[in-house]
Each structure stands twice: as structure tokens, then as C-alpha cells.
N, C-alpha and C positions, 0 to 999 in steps of 0.2 A: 865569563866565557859564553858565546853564543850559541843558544840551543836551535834547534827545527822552532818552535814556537815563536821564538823570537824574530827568525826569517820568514815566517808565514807574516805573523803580524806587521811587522816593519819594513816589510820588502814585498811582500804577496807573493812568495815560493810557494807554489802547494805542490804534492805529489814531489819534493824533495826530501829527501834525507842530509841534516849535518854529519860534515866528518870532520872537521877541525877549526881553527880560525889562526889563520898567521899576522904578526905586527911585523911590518916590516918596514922602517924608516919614517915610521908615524903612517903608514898606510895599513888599513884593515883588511885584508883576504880572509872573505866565508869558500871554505871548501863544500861542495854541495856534490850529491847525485841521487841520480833517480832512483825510488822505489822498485824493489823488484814486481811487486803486485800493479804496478800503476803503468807497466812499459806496457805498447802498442806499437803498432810496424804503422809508419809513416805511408806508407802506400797503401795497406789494402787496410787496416786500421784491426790486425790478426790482434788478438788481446795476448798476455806474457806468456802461456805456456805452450803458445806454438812459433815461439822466439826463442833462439840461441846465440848467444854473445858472441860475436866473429871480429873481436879488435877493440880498439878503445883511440880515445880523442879526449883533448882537454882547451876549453875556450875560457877565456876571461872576459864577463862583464862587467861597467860601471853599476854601482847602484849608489840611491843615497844616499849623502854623507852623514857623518855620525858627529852633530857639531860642524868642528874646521878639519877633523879627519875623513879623507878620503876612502869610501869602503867598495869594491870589489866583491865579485862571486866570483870564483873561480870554478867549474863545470867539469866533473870526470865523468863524462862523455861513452856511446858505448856504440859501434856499428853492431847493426841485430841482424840474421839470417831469418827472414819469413819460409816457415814452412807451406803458410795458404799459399801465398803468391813467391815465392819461390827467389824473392828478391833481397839484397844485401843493402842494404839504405840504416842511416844515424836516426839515432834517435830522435823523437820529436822535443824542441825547445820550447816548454810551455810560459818559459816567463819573459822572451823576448820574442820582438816582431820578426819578423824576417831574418835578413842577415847582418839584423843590428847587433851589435856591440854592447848595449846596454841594457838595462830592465825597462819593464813595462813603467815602473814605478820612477824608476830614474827618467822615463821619457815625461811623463805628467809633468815631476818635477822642474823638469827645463821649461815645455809650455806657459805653468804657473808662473814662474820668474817670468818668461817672456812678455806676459802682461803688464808685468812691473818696471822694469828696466831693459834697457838695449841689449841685445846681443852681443856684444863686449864687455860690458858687464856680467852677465849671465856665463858667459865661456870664462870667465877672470875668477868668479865666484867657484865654479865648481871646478874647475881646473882642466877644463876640456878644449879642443879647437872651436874657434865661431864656426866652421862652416860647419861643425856635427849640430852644434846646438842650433845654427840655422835651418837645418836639413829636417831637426825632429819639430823647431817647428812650423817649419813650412806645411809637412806631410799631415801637421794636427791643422792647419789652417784648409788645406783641401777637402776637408771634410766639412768643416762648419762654413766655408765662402760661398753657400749656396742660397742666393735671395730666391725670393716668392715672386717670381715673374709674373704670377697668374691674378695677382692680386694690385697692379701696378694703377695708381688712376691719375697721379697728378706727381709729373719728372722735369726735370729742370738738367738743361746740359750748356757743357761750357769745356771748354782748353786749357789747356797750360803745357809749359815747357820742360820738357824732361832733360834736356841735357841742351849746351850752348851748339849753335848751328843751324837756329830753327827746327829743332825736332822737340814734337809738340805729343801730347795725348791727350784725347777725349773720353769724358767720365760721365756719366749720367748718374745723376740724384733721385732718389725719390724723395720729394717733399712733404708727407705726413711721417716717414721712418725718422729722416737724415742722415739714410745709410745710402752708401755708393755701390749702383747694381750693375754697371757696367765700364769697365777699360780697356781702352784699343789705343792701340799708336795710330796717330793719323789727329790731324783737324779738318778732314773734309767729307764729303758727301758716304767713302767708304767707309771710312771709321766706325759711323751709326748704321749703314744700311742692314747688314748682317743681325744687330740686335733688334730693331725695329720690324723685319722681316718676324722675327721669331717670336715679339711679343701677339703681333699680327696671329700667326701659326695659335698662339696660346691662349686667342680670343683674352686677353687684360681687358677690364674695361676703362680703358683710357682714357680721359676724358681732357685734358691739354698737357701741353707739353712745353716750358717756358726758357726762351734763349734771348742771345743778342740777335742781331739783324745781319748777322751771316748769311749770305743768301744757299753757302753748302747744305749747311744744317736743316733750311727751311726748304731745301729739293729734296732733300732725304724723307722727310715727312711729309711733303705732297705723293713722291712717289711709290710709296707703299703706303699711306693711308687716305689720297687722294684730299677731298674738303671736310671730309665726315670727323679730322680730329682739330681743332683747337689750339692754333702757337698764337705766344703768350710774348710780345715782346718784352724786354724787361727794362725798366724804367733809367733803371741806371745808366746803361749804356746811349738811352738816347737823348737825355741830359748831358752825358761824357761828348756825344755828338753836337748838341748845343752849343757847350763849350767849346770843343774844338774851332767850330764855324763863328765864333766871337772872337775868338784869339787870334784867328787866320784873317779875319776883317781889319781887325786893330794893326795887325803885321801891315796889309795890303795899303791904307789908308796913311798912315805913318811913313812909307815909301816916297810917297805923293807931295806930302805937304812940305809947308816949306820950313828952316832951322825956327824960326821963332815958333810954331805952330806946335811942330814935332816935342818941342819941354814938357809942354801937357799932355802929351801922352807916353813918355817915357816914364817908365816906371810903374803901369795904370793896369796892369796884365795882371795881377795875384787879387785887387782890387774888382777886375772883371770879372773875372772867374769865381771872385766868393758870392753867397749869398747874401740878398740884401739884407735880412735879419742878422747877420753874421758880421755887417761894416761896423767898424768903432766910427765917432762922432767926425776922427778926422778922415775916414774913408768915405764917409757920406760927402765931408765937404770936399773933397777932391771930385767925388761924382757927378755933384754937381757944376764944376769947374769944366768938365769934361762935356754937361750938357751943354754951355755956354758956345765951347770950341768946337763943338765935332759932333751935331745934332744926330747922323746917321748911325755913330757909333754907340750914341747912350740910347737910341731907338734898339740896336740890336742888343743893347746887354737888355731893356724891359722885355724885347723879346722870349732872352733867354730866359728869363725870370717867370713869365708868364706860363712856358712851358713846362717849369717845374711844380706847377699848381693843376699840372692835367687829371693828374693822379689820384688828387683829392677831389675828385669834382662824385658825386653823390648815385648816378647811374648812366647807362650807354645812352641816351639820347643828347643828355645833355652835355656828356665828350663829345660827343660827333657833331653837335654845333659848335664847342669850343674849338674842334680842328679842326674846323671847314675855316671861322676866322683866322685861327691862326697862322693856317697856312695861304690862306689871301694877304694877310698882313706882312706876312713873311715876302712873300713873290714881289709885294706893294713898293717895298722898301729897295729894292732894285741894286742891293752887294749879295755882288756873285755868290759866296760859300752860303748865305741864309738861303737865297734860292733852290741854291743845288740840295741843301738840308731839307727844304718843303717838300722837294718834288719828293725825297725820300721818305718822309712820313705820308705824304700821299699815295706812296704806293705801301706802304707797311700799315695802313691804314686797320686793316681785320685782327692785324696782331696786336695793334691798340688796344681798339677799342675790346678787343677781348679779355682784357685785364680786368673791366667791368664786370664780370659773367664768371670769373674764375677768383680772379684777387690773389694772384700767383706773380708770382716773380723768381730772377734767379739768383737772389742775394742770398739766399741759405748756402748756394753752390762757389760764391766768392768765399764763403766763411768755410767752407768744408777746402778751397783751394789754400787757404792759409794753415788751414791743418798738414795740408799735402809737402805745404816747403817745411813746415817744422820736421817731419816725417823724414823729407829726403837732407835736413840737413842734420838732422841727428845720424842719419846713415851714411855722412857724406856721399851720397849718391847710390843709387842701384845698379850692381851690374845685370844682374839677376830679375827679368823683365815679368818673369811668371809668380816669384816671389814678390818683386814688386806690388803687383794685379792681387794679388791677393792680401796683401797689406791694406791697400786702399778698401778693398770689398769688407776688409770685416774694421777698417779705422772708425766707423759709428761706437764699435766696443771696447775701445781702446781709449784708456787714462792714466798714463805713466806713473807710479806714485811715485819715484824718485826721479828728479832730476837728471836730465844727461841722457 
């Protein structure tokens, strides 16, 4: 039988008294109430002996289960008449929050689990509805989703798709944590202005900030921190660019030529796009087949090849001579999509060559993006946009141990 001892220690009752313990249908009910010497008036906080008992109430909480039996408190309750303040108010609840339903002890309990496994899980395990064990632990996650603004020096932002229809949200990374300090619906200029504004306010010492070649993202940082901070193009994307402008020549060119010409270049597109350290014996010899037929198009894949070796070049002077040729090479060569490609790196030119000065990129934030769909597909989606946001803010501290 369960004594007062047993509920302090296993449950953290204090200032209760047991009165009995019911089994009912394989469920456990602690009857409990409060100590006469330990009552206080809710309002002016009168201590017991200028409190008179005017009514009674009885609530039932969850608490930890015992095992795979489920255990309950059930609470006999007492409304008190303060003599100080003159007011008739319930007693005070010291082992639940609010107008929770549950224990303090049973709310940990759901959090801990929420570490471990989904919320379906979690609500199946202890026999509750999801959106209660959603609720306790969203309200534990409001507490701890609070990054160190103040300390921000080196962030990486980038988009992704929250639901089908082109509806998109913007996340900002910090790059020495790998936690996610900011999320807003939106992939444009407003999305970031509001947190950019405020790290501004918070004096961060900032020192770059590394994305694609969005031009939204890069107004948003000119115009709240004008030139004094540092964007960081990120290498991938303008390889992804490269490619694109090889693939779109190969398309253009192939249009052109005539049935006997066009054989050799069907089928040469997976071959274009790999790297050259990457071709098997017979993809080289196809490449070379290709130089034979179509001198302009195996000019633009060394192009694109060249570009991918920018990255490694040793300090900023000697990038800024490699894409000075490069992009005279590139204009030299006179198909369309290379061209339109230079003028682009000619003008993204600072976000370049700043890679040199910083050695940032936003490949931690592609890898922190694939955390995000495991996230949303474990959840089949989020309705819940603020639960979501805070999912994401504290996902650096999250490692499911189970499965699912």
C-alpha cells in the first residue's frame, strides 16, 4: 500500500497527506490532500489559521506509471475563506502547473520520452492524447529555444519548402554551434529583415554571413548592415550554376546540329555534369569523342571543371586573378548561358572572393536542411507553425534513440 513517503519520493508530493490507494481495472488512484499546517490563501498567501474550510472539490491527475500500470492522484480539494483578505478562492496546487491535469513529475516524464521518440509513440506509451503530450512538450521547449543572439559571428542561411505550393521558410544557422537561431515563413528580403535588424540592435559581432546568390537575402544584408559585414557565397550553388549553363548549352547546340552529329551528343548529359576525376575509362573516352564533334561544348565542360578548382586556390589574390581569366574565358567562348553565367560571377565578385578571408560556406545548412525533412517526415507535416519553430531552434539537441 502507498504511503505519503512513497508519493514524495516517486511522485514529488510534498505538503500532502495519503488517504488511501484504489485498483481499479488495473489502474492505480493515490487519494491525497493537503496538510492542515501547510494550507495558505492563494491570494494574499494568509498562512492556515486565518483560513476556514467553505466547500471542497476533487480533481484527478496523471502521474507516472508504475511499470505498464497507469497511476493517477486524485485530489480532495478544499475552497478556504481568508480572513486577511476577505476572499473565498481553492486551494493552491503545489504539484501541478497551471490548469494542468497532470504532475510536475508526469510533465518531465513526457519531455524525457519526447527526446527519445515521436509523439505517437510517447502519447501510445503512457496512454494519453498526442496533442497533451504535444502541449507539455512544446511549453518545455519555450523555455530552453532561446539562442545567444549576442554571441552570433559566423551564420549561414538558406530555404526550404514547408508544405506543396511554393510555400517556403527561412532558417539561419550558426556555423560554430550547428544550431538553428532563426525561422520565419518567407524566402525573401522579409523573412531575414526583422532578425537581422535585431541582431544589429544586439551589437553580435558578426563577422560574415554565408548564402546562395539570391539577390533577396543579399538586400536584406546590405540594408541593415550596409558593407561593413561580409556575404560568403557558397560554392555549391555556383558549381550547381555551372552546371546548369553546361547542360543548357549541350540542350541549345544539339537543337542545331544535324541527325548524324546529334548521336554524339545524345546521351553525354550525366557524363557532363560528373567530374572529371569521377569518369570511368569509358566516359573519358566518350569525352573525348565529344572533343572531336563539338569543340565548343568540351571547351565549356573544362570551363566548368576549372571553376570547381576556385575554391582551392591558396589566398584572395590569387582567386581574383583566377576570375578575372576565368570570366574573360568564359565571355571568349561566345554561348549564350556561359556568358550570362560570367557576367554573374562578375558581379558576385566580393561574395567570392570572401570565402578566402572567412572559409565559410553553407553546406552545414544543406545538412541541417536534410535533418529538417527527416523532422517533417517523421511528423507527417506540421500543422502547428510555432511548434514547428521551435522544433527546428532546439533540432542541434535532438537524437532520436528509437526508430520512427
Amino acid at each position: 500500500m502507498a504511503t505519503t513517503s512513497y508519493l514524495y519520493h516517486s511522485m514529488g508530493l510534498t505538503f500532502y497527506r495519503h488517504c488511501r490507494t484504489d485498483y481499479v481495472n488495473g489502474w492505480i488512484y493515490h487519494h491525497v490532500e493537503l496538510k492542515a499546517d501547510k494550507r495558505r490563501c492563494r491570494g494574499c498567501g494568509a498562512p492556515a489559521h486565518e483560513l476556514t474550510l467553505a466547500g471542497a472539490f476533487e480533481r484527478t491527475f496523471f502521474a507516472p506509471p508504475a511499470g505498464r500500470k497507469p497511476q493517477f492522484v486524485v485530489l480532495r480539494g478544499h475552497r478556504q475563506h481568508c480572513a486577511r483578505c476577505g476572499k473565498t478562492l481553492r486551494e493552491p496546487i503545489h504539484f501541478a502547473a497551471g490548469k494542468r491535469r497532470c504532475l510536475r513529475s508526469f510533465a518531465r516524464l513526457v519531455v524525457e520520452l519526447c527526446s527519445l521518440m515521436t509523439l505517437k509513440h510517447v502519447a501510445a506509451h503512457l496512454g494519453i492524447g498526442w496533442d497533451m503530450a504535444k502541449d507539455l512538450y512544446k511549453e518545455h521547449l519555450r523555455k530552453v529555444a532561446r539562442p545567444r543572439l549576442s554571441r552570433l559571428r559566423y551564420l549561414a542561411v538558406d530555404e526550404f519548402a514547408t508544405h506543396k505550393g511554393h510555400r517556403y521558410m527561412t532558417i539561419v544557422l550558426d556555423l560554430e554551434t550547428g544550431a538553428i537561431v532563426h525561422a520565419q515563413e518567407g524566402k525573401g528580403s522579409e523573412a531575414l529583415l526583422p532578425f537581422l535588424k535585431l541582431l544589429k540592435r544586439l551589437r553580435a559581432p558578426l563577422q560574415a554571413i554565408a548564402m546562395d546568390m539570391s539577390p533577396a537575402y543579399l538586400l536584406a544584408v546590405r540594408e541593415v548592415f550596409g558593407d561593413t559585414l561580409d556575404v560568403v557565397h557558397d560554392p555549391y550553388h555556383v558549381v550547381a550554376m555551372a552546371s546548369r549553363a553546361l547542360d543548357e548549352t549541350r540542350r541549345d547546340l544539339y537543337r542545331h546540329l544535324d541527325p548524324e552529329a546529334r548521336r554524339y551528343i545524345k546521351g553525354s548529359r550525366f557524363i557532363l555534369l560528373r567530374g572529371l576525376e569521377n569518369l570511368k575509362p569509358s566516359g573519358l573516352q566518350r569525352l573525348a569523342e565529344l572533343m572531336e564533334i563539338n569543340e565548343p561544348l568540351y571547351q565549356a565542360y573544362l570551363l566548368k571543371e576549372d571553376l570547381r578548382q576556385f575554391w582551392s586556390l591558396p589566398d584572395r589574390d590569387s582567386a581574383e586573378v583566377f576570375l578575372d581569366d576565368w570570366v574573360d574565358q568564359a565571355r571568349a567562348l561566345n554561348l549564350k548561358h556561359f556568358r550570362k553565367l560570367a557576367n554573374s560571377l562578375d558581379r558576385a565578385r566580393p561574395g567570392l572572393l570572401a570565402y578566402f578571408v572567412h572559409r565559410i560556406s553553407s553546406g552545414p545548412i544543406e545538412g541541417t536542411n536534410n535533418k529538417v525533412k527527416v523532422l517533417k517526415r517523421q511528423a507527417y507535416g506540421f500543422r502547428d507553425m510555432e511548434y514547428f519553430k521551435l522544433r527546428l531552434l532546439t533540432l542541434h539537441t535532438l537524437t532520436y534513440a528509437f526508430p520512427g
